[in-house]
C-alpha positions as CSV (number, residue, x, y, z in Angstrom):
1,X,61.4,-31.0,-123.0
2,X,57.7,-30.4,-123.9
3,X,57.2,-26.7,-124.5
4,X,55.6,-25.2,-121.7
5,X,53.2,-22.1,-121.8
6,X,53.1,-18.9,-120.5
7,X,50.1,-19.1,-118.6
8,X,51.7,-22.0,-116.4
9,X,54.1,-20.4,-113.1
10,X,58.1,-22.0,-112.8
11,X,56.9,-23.4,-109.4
12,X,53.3,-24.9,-111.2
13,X,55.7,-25.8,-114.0
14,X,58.0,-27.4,-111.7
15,X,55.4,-29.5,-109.7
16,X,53.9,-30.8,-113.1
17,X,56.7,-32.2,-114.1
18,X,58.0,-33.3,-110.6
19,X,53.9,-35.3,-110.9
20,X,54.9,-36.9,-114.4
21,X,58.6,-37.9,-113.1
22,X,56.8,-39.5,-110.1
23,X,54.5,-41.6,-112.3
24,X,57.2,-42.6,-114.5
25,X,59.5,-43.6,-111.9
26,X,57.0,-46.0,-109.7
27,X,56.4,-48.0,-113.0
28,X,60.1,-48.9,-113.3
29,X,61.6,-51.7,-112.4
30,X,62.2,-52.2,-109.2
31,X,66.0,-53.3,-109.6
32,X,66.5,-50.4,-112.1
33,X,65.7,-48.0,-109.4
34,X,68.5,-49.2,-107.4
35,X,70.4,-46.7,-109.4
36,X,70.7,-43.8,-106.5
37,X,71.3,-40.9,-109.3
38,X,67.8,-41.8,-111.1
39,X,66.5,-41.0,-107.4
40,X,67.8,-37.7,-107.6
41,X,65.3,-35.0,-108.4
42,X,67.7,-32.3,-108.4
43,X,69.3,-34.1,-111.4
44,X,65.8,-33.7,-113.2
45,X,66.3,-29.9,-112.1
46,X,70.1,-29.4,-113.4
47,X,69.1,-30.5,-116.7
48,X,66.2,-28.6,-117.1
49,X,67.8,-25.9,-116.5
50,X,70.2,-26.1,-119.3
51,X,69.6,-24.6,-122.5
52,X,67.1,-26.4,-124.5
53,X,68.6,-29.5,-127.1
54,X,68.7,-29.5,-130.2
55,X,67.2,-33.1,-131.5
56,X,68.4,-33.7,-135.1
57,X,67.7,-37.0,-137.5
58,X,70.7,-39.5,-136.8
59,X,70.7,-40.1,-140.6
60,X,71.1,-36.2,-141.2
61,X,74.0,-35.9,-138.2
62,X,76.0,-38.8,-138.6
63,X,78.3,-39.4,-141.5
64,X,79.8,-42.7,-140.4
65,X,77.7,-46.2,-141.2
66,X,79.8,-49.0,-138.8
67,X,79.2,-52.9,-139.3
68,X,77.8,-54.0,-135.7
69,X,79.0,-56.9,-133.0
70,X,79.8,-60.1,-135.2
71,X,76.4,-62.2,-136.2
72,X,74.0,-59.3,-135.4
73,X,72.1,-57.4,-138.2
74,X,73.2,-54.2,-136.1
75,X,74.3,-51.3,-138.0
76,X,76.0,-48.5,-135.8
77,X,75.5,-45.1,-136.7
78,X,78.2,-42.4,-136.4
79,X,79.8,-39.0,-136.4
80,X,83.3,-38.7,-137.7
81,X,85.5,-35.3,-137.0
82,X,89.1,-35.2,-138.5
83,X,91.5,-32.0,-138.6
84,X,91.4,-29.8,-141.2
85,X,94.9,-30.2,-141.5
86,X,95.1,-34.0,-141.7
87,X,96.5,-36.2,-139.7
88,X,94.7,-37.9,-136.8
89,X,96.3,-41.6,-136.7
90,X,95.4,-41.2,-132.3
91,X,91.7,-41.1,-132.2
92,X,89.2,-40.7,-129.3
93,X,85.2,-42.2,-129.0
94,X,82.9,-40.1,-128.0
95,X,80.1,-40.8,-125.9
96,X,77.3,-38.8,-125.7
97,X,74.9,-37.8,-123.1
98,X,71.6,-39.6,-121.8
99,X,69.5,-38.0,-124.6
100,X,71.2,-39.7,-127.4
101,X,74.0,-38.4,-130.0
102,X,73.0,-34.6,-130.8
103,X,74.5,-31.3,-132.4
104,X,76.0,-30.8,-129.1
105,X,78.4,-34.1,-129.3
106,X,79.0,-33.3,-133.1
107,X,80.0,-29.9,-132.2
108,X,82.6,-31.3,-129.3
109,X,84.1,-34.0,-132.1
110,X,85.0,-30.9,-134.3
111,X,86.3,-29.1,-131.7
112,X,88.5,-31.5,-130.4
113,X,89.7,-33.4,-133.6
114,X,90.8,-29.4,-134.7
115,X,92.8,-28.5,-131.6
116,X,93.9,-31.5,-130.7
117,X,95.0,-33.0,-134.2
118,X,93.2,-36.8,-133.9
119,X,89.9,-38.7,-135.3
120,X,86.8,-38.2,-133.2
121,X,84.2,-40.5,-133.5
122,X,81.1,-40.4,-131.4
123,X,78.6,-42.8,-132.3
124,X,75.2,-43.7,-131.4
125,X,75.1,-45.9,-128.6
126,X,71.1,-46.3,-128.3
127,X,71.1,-47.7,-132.0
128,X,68.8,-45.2,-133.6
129,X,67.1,-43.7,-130.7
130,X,67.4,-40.0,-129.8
131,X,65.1,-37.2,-127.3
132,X,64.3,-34.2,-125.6
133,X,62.5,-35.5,-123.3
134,X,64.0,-36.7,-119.9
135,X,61.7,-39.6,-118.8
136,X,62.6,-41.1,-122.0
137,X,66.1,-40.2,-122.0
138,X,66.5,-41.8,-118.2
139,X,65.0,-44.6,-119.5
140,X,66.9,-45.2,-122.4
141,X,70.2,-45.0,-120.2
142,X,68.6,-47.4,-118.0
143,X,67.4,-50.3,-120.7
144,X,71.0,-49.4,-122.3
145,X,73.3,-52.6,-120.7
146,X,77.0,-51.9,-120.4
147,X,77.5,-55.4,-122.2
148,X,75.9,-54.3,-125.1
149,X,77.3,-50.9,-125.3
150,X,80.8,-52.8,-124.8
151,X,80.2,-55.0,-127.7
152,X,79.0,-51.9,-130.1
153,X,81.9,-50.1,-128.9
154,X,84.3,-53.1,-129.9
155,X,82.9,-53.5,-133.5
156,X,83.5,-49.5,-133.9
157,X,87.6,-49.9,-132.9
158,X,87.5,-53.3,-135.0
159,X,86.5,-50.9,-137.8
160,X,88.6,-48.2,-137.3
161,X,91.5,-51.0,-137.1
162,X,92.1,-49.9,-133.3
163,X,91.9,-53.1,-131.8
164,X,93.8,-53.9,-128.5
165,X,97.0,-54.4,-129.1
166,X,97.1,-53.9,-133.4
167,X,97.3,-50.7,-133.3
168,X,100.6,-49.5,-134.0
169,X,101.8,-45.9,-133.3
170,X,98.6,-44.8,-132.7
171,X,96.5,-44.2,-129.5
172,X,93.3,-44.6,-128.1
173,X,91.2,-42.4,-125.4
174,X,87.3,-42.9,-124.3
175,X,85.6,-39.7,-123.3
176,X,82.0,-39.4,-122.2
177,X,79.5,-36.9,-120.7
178,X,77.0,-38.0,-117.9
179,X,75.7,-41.4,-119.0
180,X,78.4,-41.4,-121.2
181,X,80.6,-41.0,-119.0
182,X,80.2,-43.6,-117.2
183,X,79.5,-45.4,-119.6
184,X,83.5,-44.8,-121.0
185,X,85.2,-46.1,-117.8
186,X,83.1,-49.2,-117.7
187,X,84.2,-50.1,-120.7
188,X,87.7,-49.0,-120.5
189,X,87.7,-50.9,-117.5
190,X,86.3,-54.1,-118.5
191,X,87.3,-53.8,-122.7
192,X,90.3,-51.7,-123.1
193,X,92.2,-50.5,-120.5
194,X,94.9,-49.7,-122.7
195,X,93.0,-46.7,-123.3
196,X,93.1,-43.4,-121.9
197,X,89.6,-42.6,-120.0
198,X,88.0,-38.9,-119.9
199,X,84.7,-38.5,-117.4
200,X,83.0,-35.6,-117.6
201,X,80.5,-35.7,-114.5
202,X,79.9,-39.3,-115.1
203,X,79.1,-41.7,-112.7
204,X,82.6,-42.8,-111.0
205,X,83.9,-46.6,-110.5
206,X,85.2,-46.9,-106.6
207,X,86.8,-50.1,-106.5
208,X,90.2,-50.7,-106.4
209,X,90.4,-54.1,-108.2
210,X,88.0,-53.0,-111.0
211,X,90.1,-49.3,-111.1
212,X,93.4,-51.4,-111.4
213,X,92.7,-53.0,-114.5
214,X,93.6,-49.5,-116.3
215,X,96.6,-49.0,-117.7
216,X,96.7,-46.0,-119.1
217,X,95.6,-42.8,-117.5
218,X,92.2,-41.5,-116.4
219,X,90.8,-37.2,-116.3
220,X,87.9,-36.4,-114.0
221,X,85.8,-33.1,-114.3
222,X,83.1,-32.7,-112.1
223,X,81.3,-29.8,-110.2
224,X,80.8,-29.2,-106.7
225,X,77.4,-28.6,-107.1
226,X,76.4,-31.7,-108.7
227,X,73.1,-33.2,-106.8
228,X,74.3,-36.6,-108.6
229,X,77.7,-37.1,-106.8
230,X,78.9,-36.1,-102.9
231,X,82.1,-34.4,-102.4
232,X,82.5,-37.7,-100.2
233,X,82.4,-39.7,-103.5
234,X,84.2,-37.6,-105.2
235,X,86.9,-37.8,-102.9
236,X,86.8,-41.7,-102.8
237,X,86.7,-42.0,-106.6
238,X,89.9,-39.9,-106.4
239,X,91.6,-42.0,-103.4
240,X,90.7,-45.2,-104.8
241,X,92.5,-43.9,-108.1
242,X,95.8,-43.8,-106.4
243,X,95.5,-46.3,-104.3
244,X,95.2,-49.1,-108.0
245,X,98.0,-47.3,-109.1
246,X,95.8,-45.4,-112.1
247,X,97.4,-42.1,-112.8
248,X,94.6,-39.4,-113.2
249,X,93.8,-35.6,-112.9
250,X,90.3,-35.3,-111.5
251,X,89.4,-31.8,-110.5
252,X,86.1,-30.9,-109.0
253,X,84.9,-26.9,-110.5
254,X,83.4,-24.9,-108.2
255,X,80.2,-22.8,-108.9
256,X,78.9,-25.8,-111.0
257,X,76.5,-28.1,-111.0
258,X,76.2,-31.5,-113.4
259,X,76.5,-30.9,-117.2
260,X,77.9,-27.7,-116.7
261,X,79.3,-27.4,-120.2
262,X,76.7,-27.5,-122.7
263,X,78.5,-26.5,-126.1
264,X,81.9,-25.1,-127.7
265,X,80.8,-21.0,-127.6
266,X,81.1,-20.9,-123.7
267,X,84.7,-22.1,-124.6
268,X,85.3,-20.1,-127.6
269,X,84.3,-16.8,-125.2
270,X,85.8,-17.9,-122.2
271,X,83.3,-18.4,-119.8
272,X,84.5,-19.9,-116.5
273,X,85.0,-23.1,-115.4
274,X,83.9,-24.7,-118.7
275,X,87.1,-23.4,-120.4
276,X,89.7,-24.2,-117.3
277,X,88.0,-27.9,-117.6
278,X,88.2,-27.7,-121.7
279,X,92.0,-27.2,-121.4
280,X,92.4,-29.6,-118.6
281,X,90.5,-32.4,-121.2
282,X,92.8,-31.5,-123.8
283,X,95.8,-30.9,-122.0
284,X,95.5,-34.6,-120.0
285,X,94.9,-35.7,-123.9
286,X,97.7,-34.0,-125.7
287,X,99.9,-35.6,-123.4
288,X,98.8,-39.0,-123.9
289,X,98.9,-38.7,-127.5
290,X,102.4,-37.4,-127.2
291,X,103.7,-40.2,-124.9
292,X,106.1,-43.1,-126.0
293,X,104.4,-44.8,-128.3
C-alpha cells in the first residue's frame, strides 16, 4: 500500500482509495469482473486493515530454482522449509496470497515443516512478480489462469519426484491462503486429488461432481466475518463436501474476518482464533501424514 500521510483523515483516506479502486476496476475486463469477490469493497477494506507486508526480492527469499512445464523457458522460483531434525519424506505446497510469495509465506513453511516434521515448499506462482499494492495484486490473481498455475504446480511435484502415483510412502497436501487457496483445491481437484487439500479463506468449489473427484481429505478455515464468502456459502461448500463423499473439517471462526492470520507470533502468543485454526491445520495434517500409507 502506498504510504499515506498524516495530513490526509481515515475517511478521506478511505474515499481516495475507494476513487482509484473504482478507476481500476471499470477498465477491467468485463468477463474478469464476473468474479463476485473482486466486486467486494469490503475485501479492499479487510486487507487494508492488516498489518502492512513486507515485499522482499524473490531472488533474496527463495532458495529453490525448479525447471518449469516441459518445452517452456520457465524457471519456477521457490522457498524450501525442512525440519531441523531431518526427515520430511511427506511434503506440502504452499500457496501464497494474492500479493505474491512474501516473508509471511516463508515464515508459515518454517513453521510448519518444524512442527509438523515434512518439506514445505511454497513457490512463486506469478513467475517473478510480487506487491504491496492491491490493484496490482487483484490483478495479478485475475491474469493468473488455473491452467497455467496447474502446469507450474505439476513441474514443481515432477521435481520433488512426487508425481501421482510414484510416490512411495510418502504424502502429499496442497494448502493455500485467499487466492491461494483457491487456487489449491482447483488444482487438487482437477491435477491431484490424491492429495490432501487445506483452504484457508479461499474461494470454495460447490459442486458435487467437481468435489468428488478428491480422494483424499479436505480442511476449511474461514471467518464469519468474511465480506468475501456468506454463511450461506459457507454452509453449501460444507454440504456439498459430504454429499461427494470428501471427508473434511471446515470450521468457520467467529470474530474474524478474511485473512485473519497474518504471521506465526499471533500463534507463538496465543492469540485467538488464529491459534485454535493453526492446530486444526496441523492436526487435519498430522493425521494424513500418519495414515496407511
Amino acid at each position: 500500500m502506498p504510504h499515506i500521510g498524516p495530513s490526509l483523515t481515515h475517511s478521506a483516506a478511505t474515499s481516495k482509495l475507494v476513487l482509484l479502486l473504482f478507476t481500476f476496476f471499470v477498465q477491467l475486463p468485463h468477463e474478469l469482473l464476473a468474479f463476485s469477490w473482486v466486486s467486494s469493497a469490503a475485501h479492499v477494506l479487510e486487507h487494508m486493515a492488516s498489518p502492512p507486508l513486507q515485499v522482499t526480492s524473490l531472488s533474496d527469499l527463495t532458495n529453490t530454482r525448479i525447471p518449469g512445464p516441459v518445452g517452456s523457458d520457465v524457471e519456477i522460483l521457490a522457498y524450501t522449509a525442512t525440519p531441523s531434525g531431518g526427515g520430511g519424506s511427506d511434503t506440502i505446497i504452499l500457496f501464497h496470497e494474492f500479493f505474491g510469495l512474501n516473508p509471511s509465506i516463508v515464515e508459515k513453511a518454517d513453521a510448519l515443516a518444524e512442527d509438523l516434521g515434512c518439506t514445505v515448499v511454497a513457490p512463486d506462482t506469478f513467475r517473478g512478480l510480487v506487491t504491496d499494492f492491491i490493484p496490482k495484486a487483484i490483478w495479478f490473481a485475475l491474469s493468473t489462469p488455473q491452467d497455467r498455475v496447474n502446469d507450474d504446480l505439476d513441474a514443481v511435484c515432477s521435481y520433488l519426484g512426487l508425481e501421482q502415483g510414484g510416490m512411495g510412502g510418502a504424502k502429499l497436501a496442497i494448502m493455500g491462503f485467499c487466492y491461494g487457496g483457491g487456487k489449491a483445491i482447483r488444482y487438487t481437484i482437477q491435477r491431484r486429488p490424491d492429495a490432501a487439500t487445506v483452504v484457508f479463506y479461499g474461494a470454495p468449489v460447490t459442486d458435487i461432481d467437481e468435489l468428488g473427484q478428491l480422494r483424499a481429505p479436505l480442511c476449511g478455515i474461514f471467518g464469519d466475518q468474511d465480506a468475501q464468502f456468506s454463511a450461506s456459502l459457507l454452509e453449501k461448500f460444507q454440504s456439498s463436501l459430504d454429499k461427494a463423499g470428501v471427508e473434511n473439517d471446515v470450521r468457520i471462526y467467529e470474530g474474524v474476518g478474511h485473512a485473519f492470520w497474518t504471521d506465526v507470533s499471533q500463534v507463538r502468543r496465543g492469540d485467538q482464533p488464529q491459534t485454535d485454526a493453526y492446530v486444526q491445520c496441523t492436526s487435519f495434517l498430522s493425521k494424513f501424514f500418519s495414515g496407511s500409507k
